[in-house]
C-alpha positions as CSV (number, residue, x, y, z in Angstrom):
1,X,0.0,0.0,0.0
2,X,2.8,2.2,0.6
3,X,3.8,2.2,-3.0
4,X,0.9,3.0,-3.8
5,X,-0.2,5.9,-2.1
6,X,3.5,7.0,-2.0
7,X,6.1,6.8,1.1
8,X,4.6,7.3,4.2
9,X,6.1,10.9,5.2
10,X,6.1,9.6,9.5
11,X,8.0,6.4,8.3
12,X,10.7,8.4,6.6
13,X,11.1,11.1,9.6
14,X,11.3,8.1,12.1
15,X,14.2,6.8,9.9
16,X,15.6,9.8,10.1
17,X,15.3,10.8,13.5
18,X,17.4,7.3,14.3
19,X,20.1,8.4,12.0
20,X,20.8,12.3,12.8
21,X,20.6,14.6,15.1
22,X,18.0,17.3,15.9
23,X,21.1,19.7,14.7
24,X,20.9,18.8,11.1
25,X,18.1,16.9,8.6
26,X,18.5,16.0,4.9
27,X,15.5,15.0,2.6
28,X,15.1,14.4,-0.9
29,X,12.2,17.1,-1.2
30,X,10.9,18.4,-4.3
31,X,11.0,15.4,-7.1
32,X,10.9,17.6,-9.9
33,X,14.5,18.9,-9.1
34,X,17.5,17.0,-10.9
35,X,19.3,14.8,-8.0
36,X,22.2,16.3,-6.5
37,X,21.2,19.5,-6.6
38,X,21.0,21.0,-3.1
39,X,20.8,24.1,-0.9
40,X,20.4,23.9,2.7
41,X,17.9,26.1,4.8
42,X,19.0,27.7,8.1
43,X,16.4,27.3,11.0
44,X,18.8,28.1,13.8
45,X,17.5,31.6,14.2
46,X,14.0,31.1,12.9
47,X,11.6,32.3,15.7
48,X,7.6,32.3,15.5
49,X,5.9,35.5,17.1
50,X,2.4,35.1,17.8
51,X,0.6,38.6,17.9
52,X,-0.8,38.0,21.3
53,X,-4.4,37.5,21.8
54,X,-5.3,41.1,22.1
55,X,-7.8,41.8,26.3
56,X,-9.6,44.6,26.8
57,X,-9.9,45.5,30.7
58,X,-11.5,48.9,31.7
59,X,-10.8,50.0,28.3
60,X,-6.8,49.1,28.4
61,X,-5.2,46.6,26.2
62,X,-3.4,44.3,27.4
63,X,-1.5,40.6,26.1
64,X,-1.7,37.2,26.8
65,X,1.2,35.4,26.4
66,X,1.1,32.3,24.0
67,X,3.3,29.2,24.1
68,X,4.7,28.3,20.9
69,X,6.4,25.0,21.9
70,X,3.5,22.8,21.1
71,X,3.0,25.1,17.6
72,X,3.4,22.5,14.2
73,X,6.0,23.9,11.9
74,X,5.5,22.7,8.3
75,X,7.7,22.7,4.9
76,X,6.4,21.6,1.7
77,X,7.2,22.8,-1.9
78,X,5.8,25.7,-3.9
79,X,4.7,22.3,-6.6
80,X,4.2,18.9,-4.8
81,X,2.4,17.2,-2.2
82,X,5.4,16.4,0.4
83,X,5.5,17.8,3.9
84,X,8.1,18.1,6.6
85,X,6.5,18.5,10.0
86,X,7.8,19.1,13.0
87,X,6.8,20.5,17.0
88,X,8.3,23.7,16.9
89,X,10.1,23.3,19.9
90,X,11.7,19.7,18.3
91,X,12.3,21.3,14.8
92,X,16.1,21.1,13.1
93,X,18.5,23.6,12.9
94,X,19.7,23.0,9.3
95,X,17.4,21.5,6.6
96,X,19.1,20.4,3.3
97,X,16.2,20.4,0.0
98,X,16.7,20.2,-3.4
99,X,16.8,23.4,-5.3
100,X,13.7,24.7,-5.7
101,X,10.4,27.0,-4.3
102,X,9.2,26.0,-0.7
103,X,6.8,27.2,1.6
104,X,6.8,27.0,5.3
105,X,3.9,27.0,7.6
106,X,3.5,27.8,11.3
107,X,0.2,27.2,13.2
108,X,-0.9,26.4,17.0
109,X,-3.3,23.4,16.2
110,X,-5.6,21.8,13.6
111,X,-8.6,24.1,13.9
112,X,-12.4,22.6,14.6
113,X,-15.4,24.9,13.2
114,X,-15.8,26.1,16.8
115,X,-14.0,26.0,20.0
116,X,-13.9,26.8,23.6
117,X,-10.5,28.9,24.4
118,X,-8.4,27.7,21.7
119,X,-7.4,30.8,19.5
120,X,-5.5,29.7,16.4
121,X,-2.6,30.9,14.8
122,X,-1.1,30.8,11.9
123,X,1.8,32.0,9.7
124,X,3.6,31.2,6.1
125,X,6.6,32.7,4.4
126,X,7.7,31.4,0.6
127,X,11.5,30.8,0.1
128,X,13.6,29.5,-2.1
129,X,16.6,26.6,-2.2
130,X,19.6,28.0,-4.6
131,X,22.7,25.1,-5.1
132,X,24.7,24.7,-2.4
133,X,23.8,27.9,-0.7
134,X,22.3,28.8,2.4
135,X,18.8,30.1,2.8
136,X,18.1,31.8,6.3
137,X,14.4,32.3,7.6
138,X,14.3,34.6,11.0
139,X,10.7,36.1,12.4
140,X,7.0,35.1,10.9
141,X,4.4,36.6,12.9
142,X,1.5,34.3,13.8
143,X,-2.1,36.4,13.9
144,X,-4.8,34.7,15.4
145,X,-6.7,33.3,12.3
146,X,-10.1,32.3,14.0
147,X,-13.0,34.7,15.7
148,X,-13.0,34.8,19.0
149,X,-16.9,35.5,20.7
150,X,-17.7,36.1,24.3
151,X,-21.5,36.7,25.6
152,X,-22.4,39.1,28.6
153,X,-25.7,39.8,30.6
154,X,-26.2,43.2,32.3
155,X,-26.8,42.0,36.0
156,X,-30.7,44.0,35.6
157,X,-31.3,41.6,33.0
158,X,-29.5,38.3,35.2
159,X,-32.2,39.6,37.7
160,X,-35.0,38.6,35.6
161,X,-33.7,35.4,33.6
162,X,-34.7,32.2,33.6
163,X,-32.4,28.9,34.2
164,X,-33.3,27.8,30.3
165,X,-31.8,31.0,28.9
166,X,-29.2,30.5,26.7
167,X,-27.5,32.3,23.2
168,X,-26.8,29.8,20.5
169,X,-23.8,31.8,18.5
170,X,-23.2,30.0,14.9
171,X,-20.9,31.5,11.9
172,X,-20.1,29.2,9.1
173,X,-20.3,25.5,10.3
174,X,-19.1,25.9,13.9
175,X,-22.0,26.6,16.8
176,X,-21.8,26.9,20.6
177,X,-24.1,27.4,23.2
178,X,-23.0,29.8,26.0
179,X,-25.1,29.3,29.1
180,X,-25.9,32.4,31.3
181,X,-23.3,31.6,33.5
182,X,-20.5,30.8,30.9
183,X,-17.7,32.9,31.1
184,X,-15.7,31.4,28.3
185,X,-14.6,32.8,25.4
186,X,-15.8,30.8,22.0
187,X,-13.4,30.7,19.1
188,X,-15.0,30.0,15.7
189,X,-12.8,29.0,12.3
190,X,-12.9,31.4,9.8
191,X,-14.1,29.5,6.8
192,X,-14.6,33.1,4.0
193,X,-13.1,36.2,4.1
194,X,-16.1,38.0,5.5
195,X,-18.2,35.5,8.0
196,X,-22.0,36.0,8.8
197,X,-22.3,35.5,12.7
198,X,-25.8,34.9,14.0
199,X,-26.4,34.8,17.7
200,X,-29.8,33.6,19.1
201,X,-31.2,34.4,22.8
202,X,-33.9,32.0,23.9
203,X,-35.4,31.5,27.3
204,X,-37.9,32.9,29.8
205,X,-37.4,36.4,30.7
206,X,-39.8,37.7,33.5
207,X,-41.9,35.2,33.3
208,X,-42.2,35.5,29.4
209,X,-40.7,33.0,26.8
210,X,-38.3,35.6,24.9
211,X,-36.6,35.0,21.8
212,X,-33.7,37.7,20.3
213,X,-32.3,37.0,17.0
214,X,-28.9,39.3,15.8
215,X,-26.7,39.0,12.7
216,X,-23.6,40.9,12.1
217,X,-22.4,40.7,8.6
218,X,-18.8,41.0,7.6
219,X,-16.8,39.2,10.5
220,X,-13.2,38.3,9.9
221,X,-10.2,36.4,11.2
222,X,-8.5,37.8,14.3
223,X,-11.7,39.9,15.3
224,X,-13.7,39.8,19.1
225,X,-17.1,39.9,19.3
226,X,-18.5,40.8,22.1
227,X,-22.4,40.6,22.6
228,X,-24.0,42.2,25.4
229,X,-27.5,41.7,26.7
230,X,-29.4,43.7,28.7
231,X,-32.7,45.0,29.2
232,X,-35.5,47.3,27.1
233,X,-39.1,48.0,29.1
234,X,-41.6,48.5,26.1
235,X,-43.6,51.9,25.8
236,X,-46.5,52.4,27.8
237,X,-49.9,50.2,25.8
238,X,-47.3,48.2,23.4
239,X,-48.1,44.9,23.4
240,X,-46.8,41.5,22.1
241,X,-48.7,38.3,21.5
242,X,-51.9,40.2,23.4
243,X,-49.6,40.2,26.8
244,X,-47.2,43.0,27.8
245,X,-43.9,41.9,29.5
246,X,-42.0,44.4,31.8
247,X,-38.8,44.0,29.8
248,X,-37.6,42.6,26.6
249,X,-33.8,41.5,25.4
250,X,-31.8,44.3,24.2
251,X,-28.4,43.4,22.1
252,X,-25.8,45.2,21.5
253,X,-22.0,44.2,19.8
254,X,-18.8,45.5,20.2
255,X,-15.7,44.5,17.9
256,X,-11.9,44.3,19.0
257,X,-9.6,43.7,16.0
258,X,-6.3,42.2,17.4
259,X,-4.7,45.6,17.4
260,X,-7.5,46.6,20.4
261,X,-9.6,48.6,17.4
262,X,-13.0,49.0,18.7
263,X,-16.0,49.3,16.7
264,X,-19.6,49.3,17.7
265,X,-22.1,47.1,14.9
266,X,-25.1,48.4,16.3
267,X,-26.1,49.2,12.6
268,X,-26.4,45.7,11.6
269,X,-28.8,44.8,14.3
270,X,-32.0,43.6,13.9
271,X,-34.9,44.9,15.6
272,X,-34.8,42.9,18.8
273,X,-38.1,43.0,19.8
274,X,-38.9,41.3,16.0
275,X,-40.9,38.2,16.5
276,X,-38.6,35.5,15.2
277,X,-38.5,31.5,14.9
278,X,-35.8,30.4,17.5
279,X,-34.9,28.2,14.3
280,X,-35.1,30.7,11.8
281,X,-34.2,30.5,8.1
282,X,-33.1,33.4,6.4
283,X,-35.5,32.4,3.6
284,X,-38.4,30.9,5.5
285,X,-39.0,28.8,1.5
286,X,-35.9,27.6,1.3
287,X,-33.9,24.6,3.1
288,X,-30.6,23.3,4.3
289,X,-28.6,21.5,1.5
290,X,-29.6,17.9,0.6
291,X,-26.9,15.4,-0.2
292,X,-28.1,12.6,-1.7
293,X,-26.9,9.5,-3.7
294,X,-28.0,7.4,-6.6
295,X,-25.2,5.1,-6.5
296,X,-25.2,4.0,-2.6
297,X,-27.6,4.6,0.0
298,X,-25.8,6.9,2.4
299,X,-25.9,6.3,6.4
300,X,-25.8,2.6,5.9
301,X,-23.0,0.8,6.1
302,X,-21.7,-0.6,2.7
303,X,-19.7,-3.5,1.4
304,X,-16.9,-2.1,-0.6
305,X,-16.8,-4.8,-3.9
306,X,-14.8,-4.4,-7.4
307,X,-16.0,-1.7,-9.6
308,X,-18.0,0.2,-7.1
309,X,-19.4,3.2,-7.8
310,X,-19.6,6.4,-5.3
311,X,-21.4,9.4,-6.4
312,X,-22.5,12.3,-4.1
313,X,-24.2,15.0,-5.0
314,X,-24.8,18.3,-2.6
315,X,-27.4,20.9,-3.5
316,X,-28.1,24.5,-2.1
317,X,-31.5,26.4,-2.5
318,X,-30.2,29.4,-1.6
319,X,-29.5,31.6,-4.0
320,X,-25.7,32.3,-2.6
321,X,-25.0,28.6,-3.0
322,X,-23.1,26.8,-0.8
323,X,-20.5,28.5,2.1
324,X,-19.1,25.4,3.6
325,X,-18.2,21.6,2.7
326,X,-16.2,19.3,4.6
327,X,-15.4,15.8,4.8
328,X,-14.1,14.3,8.7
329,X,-12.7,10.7,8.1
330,X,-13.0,8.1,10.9
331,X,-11.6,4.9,9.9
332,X,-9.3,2.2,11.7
333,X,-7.2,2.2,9.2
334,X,-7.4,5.8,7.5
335,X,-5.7,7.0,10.5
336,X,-4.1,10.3,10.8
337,X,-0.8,9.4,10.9
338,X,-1.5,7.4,7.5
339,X,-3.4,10.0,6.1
340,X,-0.4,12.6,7.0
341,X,1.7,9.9,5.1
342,X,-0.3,10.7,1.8
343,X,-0.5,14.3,2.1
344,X,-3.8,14.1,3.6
345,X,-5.7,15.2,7.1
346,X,-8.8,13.7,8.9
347,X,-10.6,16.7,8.4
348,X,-10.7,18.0,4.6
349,X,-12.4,21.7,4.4
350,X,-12.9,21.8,0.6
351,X,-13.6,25.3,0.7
352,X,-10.7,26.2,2.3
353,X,-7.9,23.1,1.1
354,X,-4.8,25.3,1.8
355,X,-2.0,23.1,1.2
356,X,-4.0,19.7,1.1
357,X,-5.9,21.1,-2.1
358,X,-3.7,18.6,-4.7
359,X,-4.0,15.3,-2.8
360,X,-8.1,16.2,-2.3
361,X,-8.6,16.5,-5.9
362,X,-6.7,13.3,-5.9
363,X,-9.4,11.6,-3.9
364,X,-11.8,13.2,-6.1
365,X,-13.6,15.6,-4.6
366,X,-14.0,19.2,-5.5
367,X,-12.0,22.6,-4.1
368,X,-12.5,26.1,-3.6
369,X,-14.1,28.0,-6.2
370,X,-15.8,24.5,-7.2
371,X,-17.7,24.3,-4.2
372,X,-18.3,28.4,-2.7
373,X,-21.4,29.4,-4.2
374,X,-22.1,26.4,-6.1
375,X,-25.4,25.3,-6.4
376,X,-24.4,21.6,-7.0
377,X,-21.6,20.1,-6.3
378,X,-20.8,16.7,-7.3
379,X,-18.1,14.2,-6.0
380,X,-16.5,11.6,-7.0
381,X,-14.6,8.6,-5.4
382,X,-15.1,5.4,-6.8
383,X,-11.5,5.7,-7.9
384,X,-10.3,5.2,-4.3
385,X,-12.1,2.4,-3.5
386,X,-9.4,-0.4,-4.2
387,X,-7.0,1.6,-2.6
388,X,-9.4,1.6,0.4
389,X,-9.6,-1.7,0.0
390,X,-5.9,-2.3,0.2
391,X,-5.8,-1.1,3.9
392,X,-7.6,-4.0,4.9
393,X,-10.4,-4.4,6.6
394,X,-12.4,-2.1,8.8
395,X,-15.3,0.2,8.2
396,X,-14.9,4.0,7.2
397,X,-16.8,6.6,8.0
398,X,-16.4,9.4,5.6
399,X,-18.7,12.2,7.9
400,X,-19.8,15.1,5.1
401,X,-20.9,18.4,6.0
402,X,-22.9,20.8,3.9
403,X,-23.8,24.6,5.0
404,X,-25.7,27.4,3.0
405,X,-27.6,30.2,4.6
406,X,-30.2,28.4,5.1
407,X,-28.5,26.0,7.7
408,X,-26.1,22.7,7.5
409,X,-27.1,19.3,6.6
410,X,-24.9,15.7,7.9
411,X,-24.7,12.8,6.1
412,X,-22.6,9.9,6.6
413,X,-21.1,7.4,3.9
414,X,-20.5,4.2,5.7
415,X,-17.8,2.1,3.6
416,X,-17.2,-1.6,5.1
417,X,-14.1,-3.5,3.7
418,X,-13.2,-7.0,4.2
């Protein structure tokens, strides 16, 4: 199998770890590149600065420092599907790589959709290998690449609250829950360049079941969201539902860009007291995308045999198309380390590919501008089922995740091999 899906990347680092030291590392990187031609790259002064996570308290910024031990330093070419990977704090001093164009890569962790106090970092710088010369790479600032969200109650609105009120906070496919007494902050990947964030307040206020819908448009990487909630008493005779409450939900959001920047969105706010569905659609005729299959039944596991076929098809009523696709992989034999191996993760965002975007099309499944805004998207694999099958046996779960404006839709394809 490993001649197949090429040399297992972990195999050849453990070979070389037991033959040199941390000092120095050679590897024949970049195949395209006549043998014998060489450069070496100089990491003994290469240092990763995160831009620290950026606190506001009583109106003062202040920092939170960040260990960058744990941080994953990559290396791969400008052309190819090889990586190096390293801990930061275990990475060599002197690389030697064929001539050639290389990127390297710096981030804190393998980022989830949404998370609770985990901001993530990341950097890249391109470089290139000239023969037998010496490259030298220095500083790369990390920024904090995901959103970070926190939720606060004014303590005249605590006094009226039920125990069942929550805010349900979602951009893009991540979604967390922040309880009234959650102090956390939420960080959320940033899957476009300009994110919708949708926060919804349900619960009993007062006695009265209250729901507060808000959506503030054009939310990016490295900024802080902070919603507040606090009270608004109606005006004397107004009325809603035939009953009048003594207060209603007012929100309110604040934004911190990682340089301590603060601007108030109060312009993209709906109307709190608006009635609203606590499960609204943007476009109550529309639906969350279907995925669907004519050529295996999806959710039940299925018996991998010769010349199977595996079509998938994802489709988006809205009329933006689709904002999100991923595929997770759980499989006892698809592990991460083996996927690593082939250029692969266990969590492919086809939206956003980065670096992975060559060996996904490999699999068969469609990238970036082939799957934002599509109405349809269509995938592939039937190609990688005897390579599947060459693992041995095991069953595979290939978890696929579909989001629109109109909400996210999971599916499971279950693949069984013998």
């Amino acid at each position: 199998m490993k001649h197949i899906l090429g040399i297992s990347l972990a195999a050849i680092l453990a070979l070389a770890t037991a033959s040199c030291d941390r000092e120095k590392f050679t590897y024949d990187l970049g195949t395209d590149t006549a043998s014998g031609k060489t450069g070496q790259l100089d990491l003994s002064t290469f240092d990763a600065v995160p831009n620290n996570d950026t606190k506001v308290i009583e109106g003062t910024p202040v920092s939170r420092a960040v260990d960058t031990g744990d941080f994953t330093v990559q290396i791969y070419p400008a052309q190819g599907t090889d990586t190096l990977e390293w801990k930061y704090s275990e990475m060599p001093e002197i690389v030697t790589l064929n001539v050639g164009d290389y990127n390297l890569a710096v981030f804190s962790h393998r980022v989830q959709p949404a998370e609770w106090e985990r901001p993530y970092y990341y950097a890249d710088k391109a470089f290139a290998i000239e023969e037998n010369k010496v490259t030298q790479i220095d500083t790369v600032v990390c920024t904090l690449q995901n959103i970070k969200v926190t939720v606060t109650y004014s303590e005249d609105l605590k006094s009226f609250m039920g125990d069942d009120c929550k805010v349900t906070v979602d951009i893009g496919s991540g979604s967390l829950d922040f309880s009234q007494a959650e102090e956390r902050a939420g960080y959320f990947r940033s899957d476009q360049e300009s994110n919708l964030l949708i926060a919804t307040f349900t619960g009993t206020i007062d006695g009265y079941e209250e729901v507060n819908r808000i959506q503030v448009d054009n939310v990016k990487a490295g900024d802080w969201r902070k919603i507040h909630y606090d009270i608004k008493r109606p005006e004397p005779g107004s009325e809603t539902g035939g009953v009048t409450p003594s207060v209603t939900v007012d929100a309110s959001c604040v934004t911190i860009d990682h340089e301590g920047n603060v601007t108030i969105d109060e312009e993209v706010i709906e109307d709190p007291n608006k009635p609203v569905d606590p499960n609204p659609d943007p476009d109550p005729s529309g639906e969350a995308p279907r995925i669907t299959s004519e050529t295996i039944e999806l959710g039940t596991p299925v018996t991998v045999v010769e010349n199977m076929k595996v079509v998938v098809d994802i489709t988006s009523s809205d009329p933006k198309g689709l904002t999100g696709l991923t595929v997770d992989i759980e499989s006892p034999t698809l592990t991460p380390e083996e996927l690593t191996g082939m250029g692969l993760s266990d969590h492919l965002d086809l939206v956003n590919p980065g670096n992975l975007k060559e060996p996904i099309e490999g699999l068969g499944f469609p990238t970036e501008g082939n799957v934002l805004n599509q109405s349809k998207v269509t995938f592939d694999i039937s190609d990688f089922m005897p390579l599947l099958g060459l693992l041995g046996s095991g069953t595979h779960n290939f978890i696929i995740k579909a989001t629109d404006a109109q909400g996210t839709t999971t599916e499971t394809l279950i693949l069984v091999t013998e």
